[in-house]
Backbone bond lengths (Angstrom), bond angles and torsions (degrees), N, CA, C in turn:
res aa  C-N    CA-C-N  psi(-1)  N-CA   C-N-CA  omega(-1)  CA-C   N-CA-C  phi
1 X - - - 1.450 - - 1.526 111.32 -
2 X 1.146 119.54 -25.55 1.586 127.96 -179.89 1.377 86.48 -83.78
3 X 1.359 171.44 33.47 1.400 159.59 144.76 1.816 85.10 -105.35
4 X 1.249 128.01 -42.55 1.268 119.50 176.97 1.394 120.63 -49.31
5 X 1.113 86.27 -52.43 1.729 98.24 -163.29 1.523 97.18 -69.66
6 X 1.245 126.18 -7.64 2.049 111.08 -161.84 1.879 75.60 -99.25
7 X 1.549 133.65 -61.87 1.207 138.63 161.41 1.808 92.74 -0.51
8 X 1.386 93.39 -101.42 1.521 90.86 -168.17 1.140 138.89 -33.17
9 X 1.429 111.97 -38.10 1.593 154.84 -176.44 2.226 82.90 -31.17
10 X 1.473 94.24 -84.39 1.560 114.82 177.07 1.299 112.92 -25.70
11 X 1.387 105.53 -38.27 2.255 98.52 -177.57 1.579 97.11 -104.53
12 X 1.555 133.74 41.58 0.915 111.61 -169.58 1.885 88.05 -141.95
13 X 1.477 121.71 153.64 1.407 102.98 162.34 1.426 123.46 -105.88
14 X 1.249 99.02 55.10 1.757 111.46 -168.58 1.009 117.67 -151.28
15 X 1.453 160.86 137.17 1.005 135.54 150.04 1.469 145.24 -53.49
16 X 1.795 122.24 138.12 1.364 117.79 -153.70 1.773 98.17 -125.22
17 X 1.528 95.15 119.77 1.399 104.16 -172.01 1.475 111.79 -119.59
18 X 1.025 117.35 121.00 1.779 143.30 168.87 1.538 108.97 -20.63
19 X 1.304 124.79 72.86 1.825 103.60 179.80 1.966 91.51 -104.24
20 X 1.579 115.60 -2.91 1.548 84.49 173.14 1.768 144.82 -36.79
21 X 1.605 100.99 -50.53 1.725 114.22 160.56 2.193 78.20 113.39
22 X 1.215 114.13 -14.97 1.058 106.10 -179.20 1.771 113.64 -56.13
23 X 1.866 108.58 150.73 1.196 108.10 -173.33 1.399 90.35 -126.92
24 X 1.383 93.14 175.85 1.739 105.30 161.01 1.781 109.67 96.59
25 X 1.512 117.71 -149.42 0.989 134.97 -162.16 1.374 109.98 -125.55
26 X 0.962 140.85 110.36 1.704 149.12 146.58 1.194 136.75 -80.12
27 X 1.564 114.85 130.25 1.730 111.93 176.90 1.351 110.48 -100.04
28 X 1.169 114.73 106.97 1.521 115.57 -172.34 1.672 116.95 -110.30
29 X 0.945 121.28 122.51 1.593 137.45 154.74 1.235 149.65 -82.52
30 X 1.736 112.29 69.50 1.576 104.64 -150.05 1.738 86.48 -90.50
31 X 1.641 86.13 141.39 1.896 92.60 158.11 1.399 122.95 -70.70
32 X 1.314 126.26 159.65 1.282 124.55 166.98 1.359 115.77 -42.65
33 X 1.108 127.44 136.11 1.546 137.66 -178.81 1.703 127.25 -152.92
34 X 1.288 109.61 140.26 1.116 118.88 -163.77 1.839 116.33 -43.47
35 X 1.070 99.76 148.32 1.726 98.88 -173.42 1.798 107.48 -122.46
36 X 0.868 113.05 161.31 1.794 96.92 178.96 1.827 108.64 -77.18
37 X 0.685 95.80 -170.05 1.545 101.74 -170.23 1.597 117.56 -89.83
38 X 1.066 134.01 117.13 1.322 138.01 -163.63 1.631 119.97 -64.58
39 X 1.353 120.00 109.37 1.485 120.30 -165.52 1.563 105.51 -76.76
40 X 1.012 139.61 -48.34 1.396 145.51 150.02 1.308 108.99 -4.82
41 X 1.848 106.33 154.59 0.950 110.72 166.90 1.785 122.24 -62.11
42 X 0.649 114.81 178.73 1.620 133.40 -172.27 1.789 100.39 -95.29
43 X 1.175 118.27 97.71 1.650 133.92 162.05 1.087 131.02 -75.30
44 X 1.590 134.36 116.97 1.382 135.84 -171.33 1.760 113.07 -19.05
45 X 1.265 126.23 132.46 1.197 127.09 145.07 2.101 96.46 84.33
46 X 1.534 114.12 -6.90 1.208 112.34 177.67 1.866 112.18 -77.60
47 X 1.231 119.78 123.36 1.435 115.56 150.77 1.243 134.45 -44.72
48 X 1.645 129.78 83.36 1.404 137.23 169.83 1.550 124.73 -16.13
49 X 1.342 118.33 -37.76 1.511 136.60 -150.18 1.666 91.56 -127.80
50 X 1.473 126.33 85.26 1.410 98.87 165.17 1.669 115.96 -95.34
51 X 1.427 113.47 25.20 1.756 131.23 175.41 1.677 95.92 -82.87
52 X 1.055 124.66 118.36 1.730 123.01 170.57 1.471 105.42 -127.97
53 X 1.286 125.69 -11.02 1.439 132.10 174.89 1.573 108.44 88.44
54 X 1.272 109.76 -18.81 1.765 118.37 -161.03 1.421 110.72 -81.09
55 X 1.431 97.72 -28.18 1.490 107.40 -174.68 1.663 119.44 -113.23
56 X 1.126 95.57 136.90 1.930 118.94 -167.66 2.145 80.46 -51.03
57 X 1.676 83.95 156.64 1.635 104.77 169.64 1.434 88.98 -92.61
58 X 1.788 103.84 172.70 1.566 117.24 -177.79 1.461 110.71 -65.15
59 X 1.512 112.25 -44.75 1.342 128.72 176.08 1.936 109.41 -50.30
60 X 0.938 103.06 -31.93 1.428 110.58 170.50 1.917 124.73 -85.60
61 X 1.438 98.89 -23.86 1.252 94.13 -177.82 1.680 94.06 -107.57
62 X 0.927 131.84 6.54 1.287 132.36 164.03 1.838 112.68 -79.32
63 X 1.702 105.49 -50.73 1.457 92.90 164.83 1.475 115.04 -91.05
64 X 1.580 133.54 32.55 1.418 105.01 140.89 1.457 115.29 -83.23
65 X 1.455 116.33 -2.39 1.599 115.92 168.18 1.593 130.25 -85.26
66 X 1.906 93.88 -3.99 1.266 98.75 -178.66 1.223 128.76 88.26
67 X 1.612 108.68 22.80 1.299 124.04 -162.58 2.092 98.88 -138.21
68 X 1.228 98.24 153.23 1.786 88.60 -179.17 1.614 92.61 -155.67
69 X 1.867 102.53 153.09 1.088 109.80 162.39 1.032 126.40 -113.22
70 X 2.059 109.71 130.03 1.608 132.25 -171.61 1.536 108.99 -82.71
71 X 1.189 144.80 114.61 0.873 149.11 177.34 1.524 114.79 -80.66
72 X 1.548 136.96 85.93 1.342 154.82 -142.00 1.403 122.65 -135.61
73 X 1.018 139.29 156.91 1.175 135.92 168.05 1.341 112.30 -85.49
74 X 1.564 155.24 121.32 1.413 133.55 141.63 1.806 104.28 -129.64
75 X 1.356 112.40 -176.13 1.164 86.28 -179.59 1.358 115.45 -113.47
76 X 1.240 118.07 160.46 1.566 143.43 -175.92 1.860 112.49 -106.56
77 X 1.443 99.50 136.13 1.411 122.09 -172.91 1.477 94.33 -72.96
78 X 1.430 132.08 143.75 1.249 163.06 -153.60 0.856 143.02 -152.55
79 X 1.324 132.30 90.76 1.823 133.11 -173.41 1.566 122.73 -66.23
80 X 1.231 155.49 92.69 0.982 151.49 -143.43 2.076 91.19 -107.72
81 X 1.062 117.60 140.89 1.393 111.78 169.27 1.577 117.85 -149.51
82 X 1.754 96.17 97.28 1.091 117.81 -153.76 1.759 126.26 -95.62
83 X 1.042 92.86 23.48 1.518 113.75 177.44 1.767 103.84 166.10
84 X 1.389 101.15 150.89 1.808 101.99 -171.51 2.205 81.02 -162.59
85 X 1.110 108.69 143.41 1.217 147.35 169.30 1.433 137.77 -127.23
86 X 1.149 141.90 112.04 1.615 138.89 161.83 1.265 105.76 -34.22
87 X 1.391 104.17 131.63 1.794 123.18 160.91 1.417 108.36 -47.38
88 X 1.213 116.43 146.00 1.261 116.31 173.91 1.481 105.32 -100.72
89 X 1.572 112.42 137.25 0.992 120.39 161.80 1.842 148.91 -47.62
90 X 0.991 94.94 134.39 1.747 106.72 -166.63 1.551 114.58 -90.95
């Protein structure tokens, strides 16, 4: 479930952390599902609109597995980078 949760992590703008307690190995099958809309420019041969209405959101195909996302506070590990400099030349 922690390989799940980093999966989701990517379509999500938040971080998504494992509190099931579940272990082990899963075969999972998500259907195609809606994605937010791509802010980027527009790339040859890419679909503009990936909203079609037809297809379940993640939050939805997550609870046909019986699984849901809590939107919570806990805390998250953090890179702070508090000074940065050019290499000096050789």
């Amino acid at each position: 479930m922690t390989d799940l949760a980093a999966v989701v992590e990517r379509f999500s703008d938040r971080p998504v952390i494992d509190h099931t307690g579940l272990t082990g190995f899963y075969k999972i099958a998500f259907p195609a599902f809606n994605l937010r809309r791509p802010t980027g420019p527009e790339t040859a041969g890419e679909k503009r609109d990936l909203e079609d209405g037809t297809r379940p959101t993640l939050s939805d195909a997550l609870q046909d597995l019986g699984l849901r996302l809590d939107s919570t506070k806990a805390p998250v590990e953090m890179f702070v980078v508090e000074h940065i400099e050019r290499p000096a030349e050789n």
